[in-house]
N, C-alpha and C positions, 0 to 999 in steps of 0.2 A: 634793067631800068623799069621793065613795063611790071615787073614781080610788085616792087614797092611802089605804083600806084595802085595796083590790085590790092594789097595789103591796105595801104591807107585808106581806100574807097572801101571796102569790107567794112573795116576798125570804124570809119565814118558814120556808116551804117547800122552797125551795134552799135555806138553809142547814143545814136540817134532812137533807137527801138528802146533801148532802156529808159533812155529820158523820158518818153511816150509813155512808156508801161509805168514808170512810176509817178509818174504825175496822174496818169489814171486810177491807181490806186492809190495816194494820197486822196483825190477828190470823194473815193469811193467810199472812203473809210468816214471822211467826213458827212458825208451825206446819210450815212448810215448811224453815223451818233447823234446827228439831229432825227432823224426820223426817231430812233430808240428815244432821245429825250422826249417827244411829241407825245408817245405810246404810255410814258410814263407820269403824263398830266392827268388827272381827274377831268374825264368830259362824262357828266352824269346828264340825261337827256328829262330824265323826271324834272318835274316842276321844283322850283325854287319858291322857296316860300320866306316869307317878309317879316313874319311875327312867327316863327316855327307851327303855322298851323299844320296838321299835315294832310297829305291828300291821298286816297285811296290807290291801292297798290298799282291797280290797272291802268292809272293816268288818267279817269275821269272823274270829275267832281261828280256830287251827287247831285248838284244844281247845274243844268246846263246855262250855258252862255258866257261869251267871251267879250272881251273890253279892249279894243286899240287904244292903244296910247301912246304918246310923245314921251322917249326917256333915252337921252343924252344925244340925242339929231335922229335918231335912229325908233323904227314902229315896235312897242314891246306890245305883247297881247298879255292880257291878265285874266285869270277867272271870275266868274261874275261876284265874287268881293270885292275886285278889283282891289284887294291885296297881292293875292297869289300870281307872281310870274308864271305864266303856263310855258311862253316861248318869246327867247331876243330873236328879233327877223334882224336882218344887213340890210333892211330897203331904209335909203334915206329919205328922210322925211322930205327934204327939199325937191325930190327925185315925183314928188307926186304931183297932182294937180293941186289948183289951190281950193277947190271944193272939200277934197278929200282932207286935204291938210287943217283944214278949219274944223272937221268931222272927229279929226282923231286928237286934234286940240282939243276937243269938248268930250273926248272917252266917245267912241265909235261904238254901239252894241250892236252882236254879230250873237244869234239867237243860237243856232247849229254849229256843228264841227266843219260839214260839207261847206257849208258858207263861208266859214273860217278860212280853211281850205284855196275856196275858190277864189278870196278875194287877195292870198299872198301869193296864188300864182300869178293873177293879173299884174301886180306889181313888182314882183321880183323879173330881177337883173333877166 
């Protein structure tokens, strides 16, 4: 009698490890086709430009200065045409003081890069 609880507690046991195992490989497989879809989006970090102007290979205009500005709740910086998207930030607008928010409602000029810089670490997350 004690054989066929040993058998069934084993048998128990295995199916219980299989479950495990394949439910971890299911999750695995999936996680692994969304990451491969992610890999396979265009994330190009050069500037985005508004009229196809283009901008020099290196990333820097030939006219320094940068423009904060309001576009869709969220701070975008532009080149000093204030055509040229240089970089979308994720700081929301709402997220700032109301000083600032009136600043970058009016196009904010940030002269330097370092400045640039300086002022997205202050307000990032």
């Amino acid at each position: 009698m004690k054989k066929k609880y040993m058998i069934g507690f084993f048998a128990v046991i295995f199916i219980f490890g299989a479950l495990l195992t394949a439910g971890y490989q299911i999750s695995y497989d999936h996680v692994t086709r969304q990451q491969a879809a992610l890999d396979h989006e265009v994330t190009d970090t050069r500037s985005i430009t508004a009229e196809g102007a283009a901008v020099e290979e290196n990333g820097e205009d030939s006219e320094e200065g940068y423009y904060l500005c309001e576009m869709q709740g969220v701070v975008a910086v532009y080149l000093s045409d204030r055509q040229t998207i240089y970089e979308l930030t994720e700081i929301p607008l709402t997220d700032l003081p109301e000083e600032v928010q009136q600043e970058i409602a009016a196009g904010k000029y940030i002269s330097t890069q370092e400045d640039l810089y300086g002022f997205l670490e202050n307000y990032s997350s």
